[in-house]
C-alpha angles and dihedrals in degrees: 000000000000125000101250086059106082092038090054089052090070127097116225085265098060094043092053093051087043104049090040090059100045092049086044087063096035089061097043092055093050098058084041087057101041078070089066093047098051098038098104086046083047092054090050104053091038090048090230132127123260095253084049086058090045086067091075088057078048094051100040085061101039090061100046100091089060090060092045084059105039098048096030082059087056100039080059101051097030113026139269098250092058091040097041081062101051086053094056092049085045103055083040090060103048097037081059099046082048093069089052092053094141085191139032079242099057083040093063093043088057098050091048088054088042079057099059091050091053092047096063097048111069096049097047086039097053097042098053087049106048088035085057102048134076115270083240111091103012097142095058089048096044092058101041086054091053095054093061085094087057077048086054105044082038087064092043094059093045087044083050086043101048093046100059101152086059085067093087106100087206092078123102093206100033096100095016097065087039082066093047089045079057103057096049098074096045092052080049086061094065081075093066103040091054075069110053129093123242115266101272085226098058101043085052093054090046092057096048090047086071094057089051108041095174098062095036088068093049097115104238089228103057076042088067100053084072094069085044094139101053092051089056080057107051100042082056092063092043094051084068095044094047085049090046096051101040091032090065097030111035096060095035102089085044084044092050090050096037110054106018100028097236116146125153131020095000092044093054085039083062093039088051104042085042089057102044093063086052085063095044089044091051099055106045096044082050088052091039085055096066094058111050093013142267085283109050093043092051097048090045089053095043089046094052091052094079107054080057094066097099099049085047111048111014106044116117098211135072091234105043082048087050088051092051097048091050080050094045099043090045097066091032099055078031089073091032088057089063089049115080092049090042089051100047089043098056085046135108102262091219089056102035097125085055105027094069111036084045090055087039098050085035090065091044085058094053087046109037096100088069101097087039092047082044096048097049094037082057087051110050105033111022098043098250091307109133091196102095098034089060082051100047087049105049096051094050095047097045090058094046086053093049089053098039086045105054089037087057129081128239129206086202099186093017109176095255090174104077127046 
């Protein structure tokens, strides 16, 4: 299989939802990542330390389950097209009132709100496009999707990259313009997503509800109390996911000019290379997925991560650090890119839109405390070097992703066209 293949099996319907929704998250991450690469600008203007200004990447993940669960209520009752939309208008607001925070305060409030946005996205947004797709192929979808929020973190360092003269953390508008730059390109996507077609399942759904008027007024959220234990489950696994992907992205611009001294050109270069192993990585751990299962592809990702550490964390050089990143990204977006079709496989077909972003922003919740707990390890007992504690990260939370993992179930091939 190439890998134009699955990508010329899809109608024009089923392009246009796709590309909508992976842009959707690709946006939305990048408005999520221009905060990593601004935070020591951030913790100058603001006069706070650099662990203070990890609190808004704190606050932006704590609040993410709230907006899984809103939007993916109203994904469920009104559609995932119409409510795919309000989220975009939504991150963009927020991303915008974020560059005219006149205090560290207001600056918080934003990104909590920004949070909520960015909750809701990634659920709605999965489950129009994979409800949306043929059965053949999910797991290359499903990693390529995934990887829109490389896509994402991959903008935010060319955008970092082509506004140099933004880097001083001197100026009262560097970081500042880089937000409003943000905010432009996700109010663009509207356009598209006038033009995509409702999720089949849902309209479907939708059409079987009137025959049936006492389910249709079930609220979807007391409907997901009754699968309870497998979304214990399966926040559980994406706590270590969560743990897995932030734990090795949020501190490693911080990590590049901190303790190597790179900043500028070398520094997006990192960040880019870095990125574009995480999209490789995604999509041929999603393919590989669908040949020897979500599991197996996960556990082997996750696996081949720590033997990268070296490279990673402890070269001397930029290249031999760009080469590690392209290494280490490749095996951790490797396991993300088996995650939105083995999370939408394993969930209750009549609350797709909400069962896995609330699992997904739960465990950000459960992990949202990483970057903070980085930042202040780095600070007491390794004299402000990030080095070790990315080491020391990535090694315990692989191995918490290989046992969760392998104790867990899969629905590899689970029927997603139907609620």
């Amino acid at each position: 299989m190439t890998v134009l293949q699955p990508l010329r099996s899809l109608n024009s319907a089923q392009r246009r939802a796709y590309t909508a929704c992976f842009l959707g998250w690709t946006l939305d991450a990048f408005d999520f990542f221009l905060l990593t690469f601004c935070l020591d600008a951030i913790a100058a203007t603001f006069h706070v330390s650099l662990a203070t200004a990890a609190k808004a990447i704190f606050w932006t993940l704590l609040m993410r389950p709230v907006g899984a669960l809103v939007f993916g209520a109203l994904a469920e009752k009104f559609g995932r097209r119409p409510t795919l939309m309000l989220n975009v208008v939504s991150y963009s607001v927020f991303v915008m009132a974020s560059a005219f925070a006149p205090t560290f305060g207001w600056f918080l409030a934003m990104r909590a709100l920004f949070g909520v946005a960015m909750g809701g996205e990634w659920g709605v947004g999965a489950a129009l496009a994979l409800e949306s797709l043929p059965a053949e192929g999910r797991g290359f979808f499903s990693g390529l999707l995934q990887e829109g929020y490389v896509m994402g973190s991959m903008l935010a360092a060319l955008v970092y990259l082509l506004f140099p003269y933004l880097h001083g953390t001197g100026m009262f508008t560097a970081w500042r313009v880089l937000f409003l730059i943000g905010a432009v390109p996700s109010l663009l996507l509207l356009l598209l997503l006038r033009k995509v077609d409702e999720s089949p399942a849902w309209l479907a759904q939708r059409q079987a509800a009137k025959l049936k008027a006492k389910e249709a007024k079930r609220s979807r959220v007391v409907e997901v109390l009754k699968y309870l234990p497998s979304l214990l489950a399966l926040t559980v696994l994406m706590t270590a996911f969560m743990a897995f992907s932030h734990g090795t992205q949020d501190l490693y611009p911080t990590f590049l000019k901190v303790d190597h001294g790179i900043r500028g050109v070398a520094l997006s270069t990192i960040a880019i290379v870095g990125n574009v192993g995480a999209v490789f990585g995604g999509i041929w751990f999603g393919s590989y997925s669908e040949r020897v299962g979500r599991r197996r592809a996960i556990i082997t990702a996750a696996l081949l991560s720590i033997p990268m550490i070296p490279l990673w964390a402890w070269s001397h050089t930029a290249v031999m650090l760009a080469v590690g990143g392209f290494l280490m990204q490749f095996m951790v977006q490797g396991a993300w890119g088996v995650i939105p079709v083995h999370l939408n496989e394993m969930s209750p077909p009549a609350v797709r839109a909400i069962f896995p972003g609330l699992a997904y922003q739960l465990g950000n919740v459960l992990s949202s405390r990483n970057s903070v707990l980085q930042a202040a390890a780095a600070t007491k007992y390794f004299g402000g070097r990030f080095a070790p504690v990315l080491a020391i990260t990535v090694v315990i939370v692989a191995v918490i992703v290989v046992v969760v993992t392998a104790l867990g179930r899969e629905a590899k091939g689970a029927d997603l066209s139907t609620l």
